[in-house]
N, C-alpha and C positions, 0 to 999 in steps of 0.2 A: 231533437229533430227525429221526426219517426214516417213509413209510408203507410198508406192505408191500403192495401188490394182489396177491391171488392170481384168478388167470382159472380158472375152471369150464371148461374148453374141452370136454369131453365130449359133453353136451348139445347144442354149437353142430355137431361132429362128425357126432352123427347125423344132426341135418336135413341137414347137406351129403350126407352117403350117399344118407339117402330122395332129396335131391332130384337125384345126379345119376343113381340107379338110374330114375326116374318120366324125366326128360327122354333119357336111351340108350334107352327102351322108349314113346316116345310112341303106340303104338296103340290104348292106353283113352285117350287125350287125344284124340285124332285122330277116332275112333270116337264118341264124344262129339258134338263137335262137328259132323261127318257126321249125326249124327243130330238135331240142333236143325236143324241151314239144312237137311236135306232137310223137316223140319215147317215151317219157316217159307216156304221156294219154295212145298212143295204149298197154303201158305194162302193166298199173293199166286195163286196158278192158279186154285185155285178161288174166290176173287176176280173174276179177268179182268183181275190187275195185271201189270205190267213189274216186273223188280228196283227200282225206286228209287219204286215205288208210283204208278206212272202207269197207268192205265185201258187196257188192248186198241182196238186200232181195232175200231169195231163188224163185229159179221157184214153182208157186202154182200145186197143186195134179193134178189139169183139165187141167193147161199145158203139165205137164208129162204124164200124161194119152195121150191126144191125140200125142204125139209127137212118146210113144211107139207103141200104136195103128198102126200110117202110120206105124213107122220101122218095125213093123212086118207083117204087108200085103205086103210091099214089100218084106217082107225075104220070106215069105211063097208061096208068087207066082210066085217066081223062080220053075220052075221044077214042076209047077199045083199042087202043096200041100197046100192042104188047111185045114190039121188037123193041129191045133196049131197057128190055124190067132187070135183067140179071146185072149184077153189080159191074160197076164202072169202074177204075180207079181214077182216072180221069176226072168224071163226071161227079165221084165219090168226096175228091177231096174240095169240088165247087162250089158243092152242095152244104157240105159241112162248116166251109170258110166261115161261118157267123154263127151255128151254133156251138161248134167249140170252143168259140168264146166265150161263149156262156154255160159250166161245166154249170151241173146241178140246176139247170132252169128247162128241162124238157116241160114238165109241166107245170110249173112255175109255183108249186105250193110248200115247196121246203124249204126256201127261202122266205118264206111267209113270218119275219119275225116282229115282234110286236114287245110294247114296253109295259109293265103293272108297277102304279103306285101302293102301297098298305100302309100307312102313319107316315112313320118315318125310314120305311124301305123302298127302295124301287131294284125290278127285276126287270131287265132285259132278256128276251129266248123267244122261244117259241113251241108249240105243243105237238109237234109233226112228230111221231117216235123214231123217225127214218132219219132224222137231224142228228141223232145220239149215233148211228153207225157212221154214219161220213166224218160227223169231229172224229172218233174217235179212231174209227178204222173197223173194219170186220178181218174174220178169219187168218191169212199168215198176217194182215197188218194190224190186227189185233191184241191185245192184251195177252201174250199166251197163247193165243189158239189157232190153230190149224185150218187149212182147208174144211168145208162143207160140202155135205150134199144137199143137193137141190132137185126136186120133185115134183112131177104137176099137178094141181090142186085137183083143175076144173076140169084139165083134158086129158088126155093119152101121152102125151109126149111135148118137149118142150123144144123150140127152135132157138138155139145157140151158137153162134160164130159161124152165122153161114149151113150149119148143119141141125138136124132131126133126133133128139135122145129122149130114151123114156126117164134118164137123169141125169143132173150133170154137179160133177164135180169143181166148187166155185173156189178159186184162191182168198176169195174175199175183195173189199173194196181198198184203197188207200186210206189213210187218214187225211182229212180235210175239215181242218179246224174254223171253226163257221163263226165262233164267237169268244171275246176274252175285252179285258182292260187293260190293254197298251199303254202308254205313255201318253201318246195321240190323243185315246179318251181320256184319260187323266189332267190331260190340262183343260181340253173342252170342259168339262165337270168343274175341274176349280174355275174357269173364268165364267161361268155361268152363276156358281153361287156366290163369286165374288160386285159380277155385277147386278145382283138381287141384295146383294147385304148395302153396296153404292146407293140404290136406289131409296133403298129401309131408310137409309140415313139422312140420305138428302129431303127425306117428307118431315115437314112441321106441322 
């Protein structure tokens, strides 16, 4: 008595072709996934999270200061009224309620980040050079280094906290980490090239 197996190997055949064609052309994979972590960073942004979902250091007082400051010389010189231009705190923290939730988006380009495929790399970032001080931090919240000074380019003298200097001495910014590979993204990335290798397989 003896059994005969016969193997179907055909079948097993093509998914090996789909899947080693899908993995020598990874740039719908890659482009995939470029595109979920750049929605998932831009969500932690406009948040005001870090990569691993921790909160921004709040905006400093001499931020908010001059930020109310402009919004209300423009509120005030609609219609040439100019009782009520000098700073509020009242009016200051009304004003503010919805942009300091959004630390980093005054003008909305440093957040500006974008994904690149090359073969089989993809880079998530962005080219703003002003992205590299906020991850990292400037001056005392910097690498080593100390306070700066600051000087006017175009004018005479620079407006800071409320007041008038021909320079001013900046402690630096916080650090506000804009970008990284979490856990978070780590699984989005495997379930994405996991259900592209699903799909490889399932074509005959």
């Amino acid at each position: 008595m003896h059994y005969v197996i016969d193997l179907q190997i055909e079948p097993y055949a093509n998914v090996l072709k789909s899947l080693r064609k899908t993995i020598a052309q990874p740039g719908l994979i890659l482009s995939s996934v470029g595109e979920s972590l750049l929605n998932a960073n831009q969500d932690r942004h406009a948040k005001g999270l870090d990569p691993d979902g921790n909160p921004w250091a709040p905006l400093a007082k001499s931020t908010l200061y001059r930020a109310v400051e402009a919004k209300q010389q423009r509120v005030t010189s609609i219609g040439n009224k100019k009782r009520g231009a000098s700073s509020n705190i009242a009016a200051g923290q009304k004003i503010m309620a919805n942009k300091a939730a959004r630390i980093l988006y005054q003008y909305g380009d440093l957040l500006r980040f974008s994904y690149q495929v090359t073969g089989g790399e993809l880079r998530v970032g962005t080219n703003d050079h002003k992205a590299a001080w906020h991850h990292f931090g400037t001056g005392t919240h910097g690498e080593g280094k100390g306070p700066y000074t600051i000087r006017p380019k175009n004018r005479k003298a620079l407006a800071f906290g409320g007041g008038v200097f021909s320079r001013v001495t900046h402690p630096g910014v916080p650090a506000r980490r804009l970008i990284g590979f979490p856990a978070s993204d780590q699984s989005i990335a495997a379930r994405i090239v996991a259900e592209h290798l699903a799909t490889a397989a399932a074509q005959k």
